[in-house]
One Martini backbone bead per residue (centre of mass of N, CA, C, O) as a GRO file, in nm:
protein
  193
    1UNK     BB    1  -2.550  -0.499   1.483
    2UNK     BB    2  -2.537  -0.524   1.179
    3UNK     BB    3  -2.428  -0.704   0.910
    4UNK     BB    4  -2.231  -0.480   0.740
    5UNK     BB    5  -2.076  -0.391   1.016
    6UNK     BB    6  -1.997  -0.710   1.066
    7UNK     BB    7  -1.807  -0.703   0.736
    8UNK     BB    8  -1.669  -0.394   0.767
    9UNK     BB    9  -1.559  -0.321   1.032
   10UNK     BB   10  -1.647  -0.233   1.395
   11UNK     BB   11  -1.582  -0.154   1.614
   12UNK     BB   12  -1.538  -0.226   1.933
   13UNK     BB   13  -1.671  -0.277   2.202
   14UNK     BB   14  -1.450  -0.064   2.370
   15UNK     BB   15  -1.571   0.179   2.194
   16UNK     BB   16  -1.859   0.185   2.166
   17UNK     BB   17  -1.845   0.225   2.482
   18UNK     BB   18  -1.784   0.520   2.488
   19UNK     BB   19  -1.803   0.626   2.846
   20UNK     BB   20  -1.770   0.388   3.098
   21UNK     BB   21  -1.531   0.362   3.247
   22UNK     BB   22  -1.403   0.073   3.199
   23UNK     BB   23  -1.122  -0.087   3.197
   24UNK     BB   24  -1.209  -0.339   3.015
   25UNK     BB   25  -1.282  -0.119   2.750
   26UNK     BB   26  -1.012  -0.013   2.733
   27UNK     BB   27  -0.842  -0.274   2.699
   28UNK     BB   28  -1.031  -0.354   2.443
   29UNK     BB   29  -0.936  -0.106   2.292
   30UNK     BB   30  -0.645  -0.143   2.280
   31UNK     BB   31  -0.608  -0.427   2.152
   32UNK     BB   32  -0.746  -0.352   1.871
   33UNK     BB   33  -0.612  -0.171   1.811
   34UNK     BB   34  -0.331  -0.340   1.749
   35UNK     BB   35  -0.411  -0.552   1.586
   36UNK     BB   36  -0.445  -0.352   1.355
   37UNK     BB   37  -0.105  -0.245   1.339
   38UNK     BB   38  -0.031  -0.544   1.250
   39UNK     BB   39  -0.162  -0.575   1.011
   40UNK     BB   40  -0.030  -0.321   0.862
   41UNK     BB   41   0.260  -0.424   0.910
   42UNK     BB   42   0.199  -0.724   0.761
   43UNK     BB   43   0.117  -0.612   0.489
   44UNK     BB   44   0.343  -0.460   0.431
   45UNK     BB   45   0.582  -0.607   0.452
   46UNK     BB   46   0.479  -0.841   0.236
   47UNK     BB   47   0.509  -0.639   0.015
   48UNK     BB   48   0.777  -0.522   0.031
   49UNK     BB   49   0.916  -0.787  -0.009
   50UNK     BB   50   0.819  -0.900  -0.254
   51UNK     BB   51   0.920  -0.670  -0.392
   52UNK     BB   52   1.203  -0.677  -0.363
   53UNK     BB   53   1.218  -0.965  -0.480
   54UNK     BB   54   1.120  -0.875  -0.778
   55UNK     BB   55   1.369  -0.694  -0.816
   56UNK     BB   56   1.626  -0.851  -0.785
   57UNK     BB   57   1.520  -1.093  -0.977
   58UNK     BB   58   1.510  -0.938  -1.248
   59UNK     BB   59   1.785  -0.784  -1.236
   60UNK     BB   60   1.940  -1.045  -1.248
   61UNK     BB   61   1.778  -1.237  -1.464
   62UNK     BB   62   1.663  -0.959  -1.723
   63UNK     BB   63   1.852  -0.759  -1.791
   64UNK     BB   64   1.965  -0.746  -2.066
   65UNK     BB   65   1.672  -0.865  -2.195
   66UNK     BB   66   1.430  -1.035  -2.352
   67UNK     BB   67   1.163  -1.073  -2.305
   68UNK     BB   68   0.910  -1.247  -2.137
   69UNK     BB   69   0.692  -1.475  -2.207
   70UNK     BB   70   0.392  -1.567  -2.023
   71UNK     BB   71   0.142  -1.428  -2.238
   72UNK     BB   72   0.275  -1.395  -2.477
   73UNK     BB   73   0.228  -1.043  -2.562
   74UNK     BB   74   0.037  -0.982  -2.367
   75UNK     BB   75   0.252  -1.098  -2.136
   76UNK     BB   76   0.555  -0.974  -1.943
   77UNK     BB   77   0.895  -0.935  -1.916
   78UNK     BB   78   1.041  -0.619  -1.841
   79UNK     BB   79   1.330  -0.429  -1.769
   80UNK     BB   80   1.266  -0.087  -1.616
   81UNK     BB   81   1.339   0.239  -1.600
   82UNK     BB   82   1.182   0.484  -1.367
   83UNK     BB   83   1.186   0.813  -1.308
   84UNK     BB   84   0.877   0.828  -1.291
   85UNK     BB   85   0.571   0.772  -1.304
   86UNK     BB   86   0.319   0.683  -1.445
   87UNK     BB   87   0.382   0.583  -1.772
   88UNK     BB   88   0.633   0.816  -1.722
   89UNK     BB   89   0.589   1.043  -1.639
   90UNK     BB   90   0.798   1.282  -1.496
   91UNK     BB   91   1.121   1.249  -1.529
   92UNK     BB   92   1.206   1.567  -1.373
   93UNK     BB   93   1.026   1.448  -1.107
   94UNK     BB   94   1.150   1.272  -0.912
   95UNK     BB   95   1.165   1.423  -0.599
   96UNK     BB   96   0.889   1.440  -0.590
   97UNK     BB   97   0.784   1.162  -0.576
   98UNK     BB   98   0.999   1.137  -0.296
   99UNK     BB   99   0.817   1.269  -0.130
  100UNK     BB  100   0.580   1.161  -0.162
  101UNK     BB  101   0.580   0.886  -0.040
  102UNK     BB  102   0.682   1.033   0.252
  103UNK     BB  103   0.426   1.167   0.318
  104UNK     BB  104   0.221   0.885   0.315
  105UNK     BB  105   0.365   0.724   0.518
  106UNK     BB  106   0.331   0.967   0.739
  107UNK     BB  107   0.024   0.940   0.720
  108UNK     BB  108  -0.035   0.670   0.797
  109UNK     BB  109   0.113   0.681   1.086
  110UNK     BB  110  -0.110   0.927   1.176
  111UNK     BB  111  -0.388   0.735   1.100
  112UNK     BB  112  -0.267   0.453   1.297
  113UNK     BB  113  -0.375   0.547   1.583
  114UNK     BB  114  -0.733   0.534   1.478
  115UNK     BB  115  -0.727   0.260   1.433
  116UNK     BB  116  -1.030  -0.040   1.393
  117UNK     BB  117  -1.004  -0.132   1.094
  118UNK     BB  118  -0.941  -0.378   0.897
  119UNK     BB  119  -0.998  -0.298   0.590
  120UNK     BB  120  -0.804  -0.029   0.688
  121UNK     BB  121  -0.523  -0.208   0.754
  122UNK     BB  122  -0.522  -0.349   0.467
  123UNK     BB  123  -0.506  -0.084   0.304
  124UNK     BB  124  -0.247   0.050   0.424
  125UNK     BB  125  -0.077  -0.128   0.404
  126UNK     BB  126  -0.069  -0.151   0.097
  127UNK     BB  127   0.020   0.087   0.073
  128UNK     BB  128   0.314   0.150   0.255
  129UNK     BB  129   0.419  -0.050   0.100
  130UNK     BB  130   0.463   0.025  -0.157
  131UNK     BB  131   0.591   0.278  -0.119
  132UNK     BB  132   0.847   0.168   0.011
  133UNK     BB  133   0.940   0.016  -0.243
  134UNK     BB  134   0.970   0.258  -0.446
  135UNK     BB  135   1.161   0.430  -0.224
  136UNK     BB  136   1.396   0.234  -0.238
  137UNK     BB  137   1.458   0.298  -0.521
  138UNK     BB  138   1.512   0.649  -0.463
  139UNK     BB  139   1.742   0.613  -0.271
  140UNK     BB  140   1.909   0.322  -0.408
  141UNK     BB  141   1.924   0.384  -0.690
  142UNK     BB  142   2.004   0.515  -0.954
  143UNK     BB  143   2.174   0.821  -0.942
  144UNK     BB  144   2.046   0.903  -0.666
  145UNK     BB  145   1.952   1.177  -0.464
  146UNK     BB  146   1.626   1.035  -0.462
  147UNK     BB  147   1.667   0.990  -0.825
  148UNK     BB  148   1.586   0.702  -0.846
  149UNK     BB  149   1.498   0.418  -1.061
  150UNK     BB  150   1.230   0.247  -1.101
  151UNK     BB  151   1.135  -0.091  -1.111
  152UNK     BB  152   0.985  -0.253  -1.408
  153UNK     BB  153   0.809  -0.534  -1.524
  154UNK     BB  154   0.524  -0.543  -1.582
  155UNK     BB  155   0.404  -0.640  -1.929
  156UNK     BB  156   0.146  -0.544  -2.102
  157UNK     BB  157  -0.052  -0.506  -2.340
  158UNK     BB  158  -0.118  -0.175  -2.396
  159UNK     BB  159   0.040  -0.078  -2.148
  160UNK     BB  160   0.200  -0.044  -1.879
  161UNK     BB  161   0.473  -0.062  -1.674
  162UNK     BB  162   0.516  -0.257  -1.381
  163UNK     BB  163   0.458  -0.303  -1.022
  164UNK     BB  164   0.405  -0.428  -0.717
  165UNK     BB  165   0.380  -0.186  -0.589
  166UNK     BB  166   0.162  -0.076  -0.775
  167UNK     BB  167  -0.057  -0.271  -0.705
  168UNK     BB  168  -0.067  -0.231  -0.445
  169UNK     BB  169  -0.163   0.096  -0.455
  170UNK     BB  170  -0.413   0.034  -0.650
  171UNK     BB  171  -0.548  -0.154  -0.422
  172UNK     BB  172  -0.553   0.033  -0.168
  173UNK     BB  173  -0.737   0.248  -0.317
  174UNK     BB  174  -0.973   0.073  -0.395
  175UNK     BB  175  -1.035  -0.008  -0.087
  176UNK     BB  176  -1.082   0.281   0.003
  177UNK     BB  177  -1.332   0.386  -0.187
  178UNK     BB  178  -1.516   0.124  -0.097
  179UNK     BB  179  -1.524   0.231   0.226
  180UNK     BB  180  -1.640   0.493   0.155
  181UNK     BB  181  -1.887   0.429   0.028
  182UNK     BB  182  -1.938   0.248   0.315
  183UNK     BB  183  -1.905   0.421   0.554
  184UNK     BB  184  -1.608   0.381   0.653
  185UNK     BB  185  -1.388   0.452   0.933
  186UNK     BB  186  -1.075   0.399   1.051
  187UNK     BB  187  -1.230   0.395   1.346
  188UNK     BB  188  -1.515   0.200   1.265
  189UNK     BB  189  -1.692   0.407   1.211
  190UNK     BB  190  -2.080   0.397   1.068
  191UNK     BB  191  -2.199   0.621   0.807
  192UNK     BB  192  -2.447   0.803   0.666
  193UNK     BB  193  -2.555   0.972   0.390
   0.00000   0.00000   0.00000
């Protein structure tokens, strides 16, 4: 195994050695899948209380106040209620964005039976907390029926107003296209183009 290899996480011993037929291999196969999807569940968690903790704790000390500046009008806070996308674009398919958050959560479901690479878990955990995030928002915020609007509050001067959810999916998907140009599969092997 290259220094590469063990850098970006490649297969178990117990996969690498697939079709040895010993049980020992099996075991230690199933061992690191569990690992992997620990680590997965362990990151989303993280993930979505953060936000769900900073969208409660802004909405009640924030909201119908003037902006809160961090570093002065650099960074502020500011709660704004997004019924579209990012940018605020689509705030009319609102039911649409609703639909993918649930279709990714169910994605990385399907997915996560075939982890073995933790760089793989670490990046899927911040996708599906994202998504729960955000998809908490839309079934659960006003005005209800799938359509509720996204809490966002962190507002730079010059970008859009964005939330710790949107953060998550950011930071996973950078990770995500990190690990494919690096040729690591979510199952562990490493592929050389």
């Amino acid at each position: 195994m290259t220094e590469a290899e063990q850098a970006i996480g490649t297969p178990d011993a117990g996969k690498a050695e697939e079709g040895a037929g010993t049980s020992a291999a099996g075991a230690a196969s199933g061992a690191g899948k569990r690992r992997r999807i620990g680590v997965l569940i362990a990151v989303a968690a993280f993930a979505y209380l953060l936000d769900l903790g900073s969208k409660l704790a802004v909405v009640a000390k924030l909201e119908h106040h003037a902006p809160v500046e961090v570093i002065g009008t650099w960074l502020q806070l500011e709660v704004i209620r997004n019924r579209g996308a990012a940018f605020g674009m689509g705030e009319a398919m609102t039911i649409v964005f609703t639909v993918i958050a649930a279709a990714v959560i169910v994605v990385i479901a399907r997915l996560a039976r075939k982890l073995y690479s933790l760089p793989w878990a670490i990046a899927l955990g911040m996708l599906l907390g994202g998504a729960f995030g955000n998809l908490t928002d839309r079934v659960f915020r006003a005005p209800g029926d799938l359509q509720g609007a996204v809490v966002d509050f962190i507002a730079p001067a010059h970008f859009a107003v964005f939330n710790l959810a949107d953060s998550a999916i950011v930071c996973g998907g950078f990770l995500i296209v990190i690990l494919s140009f690096r040729g690591l599969d979510p199952d562990g092997t490493v592929h050389k183009d």
